[in-house]
C-alpha distance (Angstrom), angle and dihedral (degrees) to the residues before:
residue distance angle dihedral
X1 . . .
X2 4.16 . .
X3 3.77 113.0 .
X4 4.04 114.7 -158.6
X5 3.94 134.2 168.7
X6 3.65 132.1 -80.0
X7 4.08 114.5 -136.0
X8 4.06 107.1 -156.5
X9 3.67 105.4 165.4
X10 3.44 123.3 -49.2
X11 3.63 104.7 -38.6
X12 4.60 110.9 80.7
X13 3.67 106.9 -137.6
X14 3.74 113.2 -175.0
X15 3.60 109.8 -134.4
X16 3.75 134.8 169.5
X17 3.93 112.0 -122.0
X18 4.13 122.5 169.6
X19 3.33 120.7 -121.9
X20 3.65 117.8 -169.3
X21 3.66 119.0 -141.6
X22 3.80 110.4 -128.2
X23 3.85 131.9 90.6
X24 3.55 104.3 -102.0
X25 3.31 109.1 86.0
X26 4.05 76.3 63.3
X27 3.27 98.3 49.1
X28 3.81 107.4 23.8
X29 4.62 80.7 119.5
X30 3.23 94.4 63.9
X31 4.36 89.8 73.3
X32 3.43 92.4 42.4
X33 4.41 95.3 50.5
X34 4.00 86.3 39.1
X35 4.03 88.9 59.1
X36 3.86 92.2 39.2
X37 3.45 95.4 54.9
X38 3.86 90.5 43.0
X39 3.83 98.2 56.0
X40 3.77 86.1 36.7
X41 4.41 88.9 56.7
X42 3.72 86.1 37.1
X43 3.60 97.1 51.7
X44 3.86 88.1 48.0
X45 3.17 101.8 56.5
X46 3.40 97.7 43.7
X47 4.02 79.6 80.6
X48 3.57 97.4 47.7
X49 3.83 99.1 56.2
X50 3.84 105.3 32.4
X51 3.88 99.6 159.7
X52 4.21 112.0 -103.1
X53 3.79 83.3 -119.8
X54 3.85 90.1 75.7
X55 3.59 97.2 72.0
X56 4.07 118.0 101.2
X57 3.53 97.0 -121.7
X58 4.02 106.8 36.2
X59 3.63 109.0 163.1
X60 3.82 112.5 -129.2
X61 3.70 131.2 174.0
X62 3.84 133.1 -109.4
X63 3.89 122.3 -168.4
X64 3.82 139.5 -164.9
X65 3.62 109.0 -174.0
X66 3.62 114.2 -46.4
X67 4.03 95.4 -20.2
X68 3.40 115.1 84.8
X69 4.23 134.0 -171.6
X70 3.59 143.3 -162.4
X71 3.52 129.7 -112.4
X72 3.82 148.8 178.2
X73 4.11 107.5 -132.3
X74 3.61 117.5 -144.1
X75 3.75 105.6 -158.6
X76 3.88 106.2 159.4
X77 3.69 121.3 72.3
X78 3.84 88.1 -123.2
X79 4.00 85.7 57.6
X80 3.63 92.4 40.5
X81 3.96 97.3 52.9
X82 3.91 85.6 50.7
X83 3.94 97.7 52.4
X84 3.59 110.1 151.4
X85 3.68 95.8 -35.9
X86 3.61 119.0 154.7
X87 4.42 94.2 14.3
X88 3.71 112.9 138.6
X89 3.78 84.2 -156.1
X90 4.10 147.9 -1.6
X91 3.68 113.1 -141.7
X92 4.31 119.9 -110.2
X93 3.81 107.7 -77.9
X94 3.67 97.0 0.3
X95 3.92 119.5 107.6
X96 3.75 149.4 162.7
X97 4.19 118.8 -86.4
X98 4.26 108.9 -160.1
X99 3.11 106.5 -157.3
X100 4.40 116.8 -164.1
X101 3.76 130.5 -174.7
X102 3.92 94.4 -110.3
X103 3.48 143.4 -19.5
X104 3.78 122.7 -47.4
X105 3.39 146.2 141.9
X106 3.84 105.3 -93.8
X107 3.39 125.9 -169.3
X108 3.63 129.7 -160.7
X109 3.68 140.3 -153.0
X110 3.84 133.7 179.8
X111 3.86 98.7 -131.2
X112 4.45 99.6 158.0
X113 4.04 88.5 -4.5
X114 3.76 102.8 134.1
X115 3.84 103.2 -177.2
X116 4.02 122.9 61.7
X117 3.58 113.5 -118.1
X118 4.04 146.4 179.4
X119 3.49 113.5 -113.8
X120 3.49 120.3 -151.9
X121 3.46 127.8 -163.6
X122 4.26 122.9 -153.5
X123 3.78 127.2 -177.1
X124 4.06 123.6 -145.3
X125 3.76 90.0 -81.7
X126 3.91 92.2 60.0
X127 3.65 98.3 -118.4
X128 3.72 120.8 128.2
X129 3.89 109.9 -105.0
X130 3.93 99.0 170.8
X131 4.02 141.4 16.1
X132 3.79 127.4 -164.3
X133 4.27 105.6 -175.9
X134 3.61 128.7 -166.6
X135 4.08 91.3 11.7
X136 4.28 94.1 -179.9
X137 4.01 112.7 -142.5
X138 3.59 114.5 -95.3
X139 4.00 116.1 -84.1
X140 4.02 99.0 -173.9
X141 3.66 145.0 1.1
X142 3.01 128.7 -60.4
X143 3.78 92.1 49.0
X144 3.53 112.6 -157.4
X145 3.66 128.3 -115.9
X146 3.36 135.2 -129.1
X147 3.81 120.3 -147.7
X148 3.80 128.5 -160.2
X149 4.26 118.7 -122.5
X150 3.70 86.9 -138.5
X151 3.48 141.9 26.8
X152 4.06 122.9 -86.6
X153 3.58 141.0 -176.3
X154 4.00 92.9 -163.8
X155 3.55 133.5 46.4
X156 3.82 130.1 -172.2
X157 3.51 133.5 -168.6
X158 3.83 121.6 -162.6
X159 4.05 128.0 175.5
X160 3.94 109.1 -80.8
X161 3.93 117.3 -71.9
X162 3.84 95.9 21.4
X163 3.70 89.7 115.9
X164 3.71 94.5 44.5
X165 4.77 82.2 48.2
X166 3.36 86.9 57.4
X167 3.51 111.2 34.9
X168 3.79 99.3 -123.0
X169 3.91 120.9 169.0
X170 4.04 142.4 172.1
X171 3.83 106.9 -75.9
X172 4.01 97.8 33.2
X173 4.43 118.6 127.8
X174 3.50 115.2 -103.9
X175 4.09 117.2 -153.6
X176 3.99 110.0 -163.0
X177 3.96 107.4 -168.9
């Protein structure tokens, strides 16, 4: 151990203080900068690679046997309460994929929904377990609900007759890419 002097004020008292020999007490900032800088890059790029999947409106794809479609998922509740509300139209093949934590029985209503649809219910195994076709928008409170047979983990909405197009019915595979 070294032993030096302590300076307070104007007045030298000679005091004994331990000094350890090693090189930390030298060093001991370069820790604290390396996991600054760190967190700092690792904040920054968690802006620069936000996954595609993030956006509101990411376009996945939903297949019955060899024909497959697009559609928009809505997996927040904020995303699910807003559907397709308020659309004048959904385009030909295209559709809406809602996507819920686990499996449920989730009920549906029209409320602001201004196209008919098919509703089509899917459970965690991705097979169909329930179709409602040709649901018509909602003309007056209270809207009515419709109510699964079976519990789902997936529900997709299509415009009215797609099921009937493609001859889709309780029991059929679902791929969801």
């Amino acid at each position: 151990m070294k032993e030096f002097k302590v300076r307070r004020g104007k007045k030298e008292e000679g005091r004994k203080v331990a000094v350890r020999d090693s090189f930390f007490p030298k060093f001991y900032f370069i820790p604290n900068v390396f996991l600054f800088l760190s967190s700092l890059l690792l904040l920054l790029s968690s802006f620069l690679f936000v996954p595609s999947r993030a956006s509101a409106d990411f376009p996945a794809q939903v297949c019955f046997q060899d024909q497959c479609f697009t559609v928009e998922i809505m997996d927040t509740q904020e995303k699910r309460s807003r559907g397709l509300q308020n659309r004048t139209s959904l385009p030909a093949n295209q559709g809406m994929l809602f996507v819920f934590p686990t499996e449920d029985i989730f009920d549906f209503w029209m409320k602001d929904t201004l196209i008919a649809l098919d509703m089509i219910w899917i459970n965690g195994k991705r097979e169909i377990v329930d179709i409602k076709v040709n649901v018509p928008p909602c003309a007056e409170d209270p809207c009515p609900t419709y109510v699964p047979s079976a519990k789902a983990r997936y529900v997709l909405e299509f415009n009215a007759k797609f099921v009937q197009t493609h001859g889709l019915k309780v029991g059929d595979q679902v791929v969801i890419k």
